[in-house]
C-alpha positions as CSV (number, residue, x, y, z in Angstrom):
1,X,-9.8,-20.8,9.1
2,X,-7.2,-19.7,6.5
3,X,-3.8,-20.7,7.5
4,X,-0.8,-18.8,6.1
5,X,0.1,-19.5,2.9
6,X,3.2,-21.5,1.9
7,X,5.0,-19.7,-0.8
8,X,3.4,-16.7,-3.3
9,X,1.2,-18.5,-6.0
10,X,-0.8,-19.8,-2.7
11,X,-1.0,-16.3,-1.7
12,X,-2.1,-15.1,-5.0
13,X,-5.0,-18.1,-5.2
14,X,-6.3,-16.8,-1.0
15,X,-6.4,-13.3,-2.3
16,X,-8.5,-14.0,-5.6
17,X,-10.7,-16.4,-3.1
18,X,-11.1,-13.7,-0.9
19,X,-12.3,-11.2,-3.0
20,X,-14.5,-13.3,-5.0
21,X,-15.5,-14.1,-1.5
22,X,-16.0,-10.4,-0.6
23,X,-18.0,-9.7,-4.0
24,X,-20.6,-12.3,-3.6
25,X,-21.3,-10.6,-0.4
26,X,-21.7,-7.3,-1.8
27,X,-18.6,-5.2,-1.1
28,X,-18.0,-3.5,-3.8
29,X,-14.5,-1.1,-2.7
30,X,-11.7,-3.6,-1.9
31,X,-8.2,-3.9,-1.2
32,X,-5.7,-6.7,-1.9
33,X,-2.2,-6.2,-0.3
34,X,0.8,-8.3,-0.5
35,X,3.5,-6.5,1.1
36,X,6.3,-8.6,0.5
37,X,9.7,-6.8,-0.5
38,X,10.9,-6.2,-4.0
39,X,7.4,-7.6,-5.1
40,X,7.2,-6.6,-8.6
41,X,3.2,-5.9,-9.8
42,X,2.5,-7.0,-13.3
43,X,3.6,-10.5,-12.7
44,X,1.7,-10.4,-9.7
45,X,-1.8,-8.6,-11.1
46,X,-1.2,-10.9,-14.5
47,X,-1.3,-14.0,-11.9
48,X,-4.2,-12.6,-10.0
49,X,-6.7,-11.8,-12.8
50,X,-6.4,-15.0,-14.0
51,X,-9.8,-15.4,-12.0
52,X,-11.6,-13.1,-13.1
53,X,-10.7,-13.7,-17.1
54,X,-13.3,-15.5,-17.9
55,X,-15.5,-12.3,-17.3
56,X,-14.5,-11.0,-20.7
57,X,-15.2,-7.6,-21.7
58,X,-17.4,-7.0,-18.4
59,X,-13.4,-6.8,-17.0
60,X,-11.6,-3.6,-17.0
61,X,-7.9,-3.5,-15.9
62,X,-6.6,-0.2,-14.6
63,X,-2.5,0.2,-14.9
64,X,-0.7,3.7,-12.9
65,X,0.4,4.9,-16.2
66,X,0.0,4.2,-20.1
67,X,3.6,2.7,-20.1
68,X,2.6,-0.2,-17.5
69,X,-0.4,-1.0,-19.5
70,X,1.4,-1.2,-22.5
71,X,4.1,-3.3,-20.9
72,X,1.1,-5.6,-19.4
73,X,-0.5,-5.4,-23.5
74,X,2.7,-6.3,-24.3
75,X,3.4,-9.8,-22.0
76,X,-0.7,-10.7,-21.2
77,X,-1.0,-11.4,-25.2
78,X,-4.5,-10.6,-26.7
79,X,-6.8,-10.4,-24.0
80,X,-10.8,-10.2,-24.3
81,X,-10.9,-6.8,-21.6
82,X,-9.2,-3.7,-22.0
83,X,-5.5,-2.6,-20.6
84,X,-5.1,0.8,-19.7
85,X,-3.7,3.6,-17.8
86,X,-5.5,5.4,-15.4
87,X,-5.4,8.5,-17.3
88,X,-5.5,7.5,-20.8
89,X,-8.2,9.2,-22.9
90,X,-9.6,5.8,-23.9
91,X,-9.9,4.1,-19.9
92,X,-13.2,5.3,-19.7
93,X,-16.0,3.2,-18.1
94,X,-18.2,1.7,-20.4
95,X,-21.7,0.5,-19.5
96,X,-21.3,-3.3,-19.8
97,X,-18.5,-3.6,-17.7
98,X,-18.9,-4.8,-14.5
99,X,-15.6,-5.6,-12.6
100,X,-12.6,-3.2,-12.4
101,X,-9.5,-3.8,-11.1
102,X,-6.6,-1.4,-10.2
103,X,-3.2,-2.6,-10.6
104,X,-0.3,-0.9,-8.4
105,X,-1.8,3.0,-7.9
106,X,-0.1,5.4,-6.6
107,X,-1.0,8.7,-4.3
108,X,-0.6,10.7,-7.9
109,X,-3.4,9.3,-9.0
110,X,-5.8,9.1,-6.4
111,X,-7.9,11.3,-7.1
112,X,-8.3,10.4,-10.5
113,X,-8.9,6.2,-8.9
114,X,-11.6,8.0,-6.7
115,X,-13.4,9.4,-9.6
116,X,-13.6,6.1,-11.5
117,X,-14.7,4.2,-8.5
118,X,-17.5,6.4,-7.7
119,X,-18.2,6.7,-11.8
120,X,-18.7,2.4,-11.1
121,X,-21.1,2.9,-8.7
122,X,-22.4,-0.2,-7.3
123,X,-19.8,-1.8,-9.5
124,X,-16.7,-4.0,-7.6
125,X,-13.7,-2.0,-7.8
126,X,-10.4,-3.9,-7.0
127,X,-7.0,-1.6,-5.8
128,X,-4.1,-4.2,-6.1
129,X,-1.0,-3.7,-4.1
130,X,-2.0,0.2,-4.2
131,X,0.8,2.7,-3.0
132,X,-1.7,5.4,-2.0
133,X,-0.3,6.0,1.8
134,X,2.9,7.5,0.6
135,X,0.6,11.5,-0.2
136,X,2.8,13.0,2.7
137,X,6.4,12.0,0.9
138,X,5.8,13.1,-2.6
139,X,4.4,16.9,-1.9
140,X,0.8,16.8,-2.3
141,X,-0.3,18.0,0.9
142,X,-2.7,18.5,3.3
143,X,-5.7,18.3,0.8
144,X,-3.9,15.5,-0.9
145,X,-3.6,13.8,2.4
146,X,-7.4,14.6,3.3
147,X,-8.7,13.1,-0.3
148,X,-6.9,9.8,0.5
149,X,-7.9,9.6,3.9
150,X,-11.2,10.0,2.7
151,X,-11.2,7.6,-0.4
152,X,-9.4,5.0,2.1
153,X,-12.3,4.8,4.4
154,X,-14.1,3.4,1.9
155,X,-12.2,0.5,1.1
156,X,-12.4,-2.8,2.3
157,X,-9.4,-4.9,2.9
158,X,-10.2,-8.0,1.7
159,X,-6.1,-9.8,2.0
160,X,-3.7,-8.6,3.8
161,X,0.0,-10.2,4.4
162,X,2.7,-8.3,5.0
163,X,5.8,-10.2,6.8
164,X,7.6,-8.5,9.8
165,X,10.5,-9.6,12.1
166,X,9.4,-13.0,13.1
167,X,5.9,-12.3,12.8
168,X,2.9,-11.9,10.2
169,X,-0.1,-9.4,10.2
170,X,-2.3,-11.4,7.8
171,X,-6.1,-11.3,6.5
172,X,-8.1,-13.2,4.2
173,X,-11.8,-12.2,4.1
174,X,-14.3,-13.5,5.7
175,X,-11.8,-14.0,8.3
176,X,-10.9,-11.4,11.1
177,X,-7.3,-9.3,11.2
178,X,-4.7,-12.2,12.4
179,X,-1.3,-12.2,14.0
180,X,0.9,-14.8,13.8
181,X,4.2,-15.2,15.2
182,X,7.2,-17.8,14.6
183,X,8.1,-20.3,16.9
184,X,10.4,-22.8,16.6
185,X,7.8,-25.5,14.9
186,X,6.0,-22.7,12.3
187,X,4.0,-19.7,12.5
188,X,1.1,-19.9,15.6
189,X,-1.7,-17.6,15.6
190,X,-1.8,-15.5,18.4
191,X,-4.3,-12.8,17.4
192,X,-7.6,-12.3,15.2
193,X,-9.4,-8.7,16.2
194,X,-12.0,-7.3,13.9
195,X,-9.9,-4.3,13.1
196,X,-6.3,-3.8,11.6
197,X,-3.9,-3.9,14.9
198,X,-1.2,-1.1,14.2
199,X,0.6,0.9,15.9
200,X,0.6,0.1,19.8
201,X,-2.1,-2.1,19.6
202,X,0.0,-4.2,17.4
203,X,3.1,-3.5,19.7
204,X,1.4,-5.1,22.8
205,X,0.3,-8.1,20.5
206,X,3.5,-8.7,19.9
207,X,4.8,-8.2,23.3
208,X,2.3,-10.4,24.6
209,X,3.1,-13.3,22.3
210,X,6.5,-13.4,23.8
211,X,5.8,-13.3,27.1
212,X,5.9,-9.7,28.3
213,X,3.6,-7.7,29.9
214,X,2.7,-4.8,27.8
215,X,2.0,-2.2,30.9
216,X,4.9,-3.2,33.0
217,X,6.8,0.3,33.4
218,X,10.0,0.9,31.5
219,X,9.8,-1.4,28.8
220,X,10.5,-0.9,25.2
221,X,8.4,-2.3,22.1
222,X,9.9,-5.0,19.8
223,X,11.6,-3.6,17.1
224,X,9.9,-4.3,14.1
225,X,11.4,-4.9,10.5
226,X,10.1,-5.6,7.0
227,X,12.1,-9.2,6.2
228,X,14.9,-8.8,3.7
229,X,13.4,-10.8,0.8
230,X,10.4,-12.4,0.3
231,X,12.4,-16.1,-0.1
232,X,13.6,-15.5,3.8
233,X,9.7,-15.3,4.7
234,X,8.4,-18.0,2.4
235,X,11.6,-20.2,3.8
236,X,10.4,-19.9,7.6
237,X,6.9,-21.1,6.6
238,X,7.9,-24.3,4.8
239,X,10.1,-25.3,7.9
């Protein structure tokens, strides 16, 4: 079993295991999510594809927009696969590439992230800390909203950590959806379900893991936060 990992390079290595992990089993639509606060992508994607390099130019690197890709051009040095932005004129597929990975997208361009991924076919495509639930804020609407929904359901979430207050929903692929929960001696795992819990079902998780009874009458769910920093989260691990 994959145990939490102890600071973010760890985290970085258990996400490119898991979705080399994921390939060799054929998925070819797949999600890598780090939701840690103030987390700043190209370090994070320049750290990431670092196992996947050795494909060459059989690797495509997607960025949100041509001024991130040339940013990552910029800092990556000369690199044997190709940098671009989603939308450029030149990011378009090309027969021998077999690997594409999509750094940081955002609801603006999913539909233009669905297109290449079903232009890839059978081909893995990667979506890197994507931003693509945020369609209701920015004013696409209802069709917006429908397109992601739909693009979404496709995907397979292959790692998964994202911190909360005093707990952890994480996943690393083959591995099932995990809670864990701080106690005084380190994070304990008090949850694996085949499905991401949210919502309630995360809420009675929690509420069990503390000792209270979920369907007792008149209670009120733990309040849940996003940790200030990513430093607090990685400090409660090492403890």
């Amino acid at each position: 079993m994959t145990s939490l990992p102890n600071s973010l390079e760890e985290a970085i290595t258990q996400a490119q295991q898991a979705t080399q992990a994921a390939i060799a089993d054929g998925l070819t639509r797949l999600q890598v999510e780090l939701n840690f606060p103030e987390l700043k992508p190209l370090p994070v994607a320049q750290q990431f594809v670092g196992a996947f390099e050795d494909m060459g130019t059989e690797l495509r690197v997607f960025f949100a927009d041509p001024g991130s890709a040339a940013l990552a051009r910029r800092d990556w040095g000369d690199k044997p696969y190709s940098l671009r932005g989603i939308g450029e004129l030149k990011a378009v597929i090309q027969p021998e590439e077999k690997l594409f990975l999509f750094v940081a997208p955002s609801s603006i361009e999913v539909e233009k992230v669905e297109e290449l991924c079903t232009e890839a076919g059978d081909r893995p495509c990667v979506l890197l800390n994507p931003r693509l639930e945020d369609v209701a804020t920015i004013g696409i609407g209802y069709a917006g909203r429908r397109l992601r929904d739909r693009f979404l359901s496709t995907i397979e979430s292959c790692y998964f950590m994202r911190p909360l207050d005093g707990a952890v929903v994480y996943r690393a692929y083959p591995s099932p959806w995990q809670v864990w929960v701080e106690r005084e001696n380190g994070f304990e795992m008090v949850s694996e379900t085949p499905q991401k819990p949210v919502g309630d079902d995360l809420d009675r998780i929690l509420m069990r893991a503390n000792g209270v009874d979920p369907d007792a009458p008149s209670l009120v769910a733990p309040r849940r936060g996003i940790l200030s920093s990513l430093q607090d989260f990685l400090r409660a691990l090492s403890q």
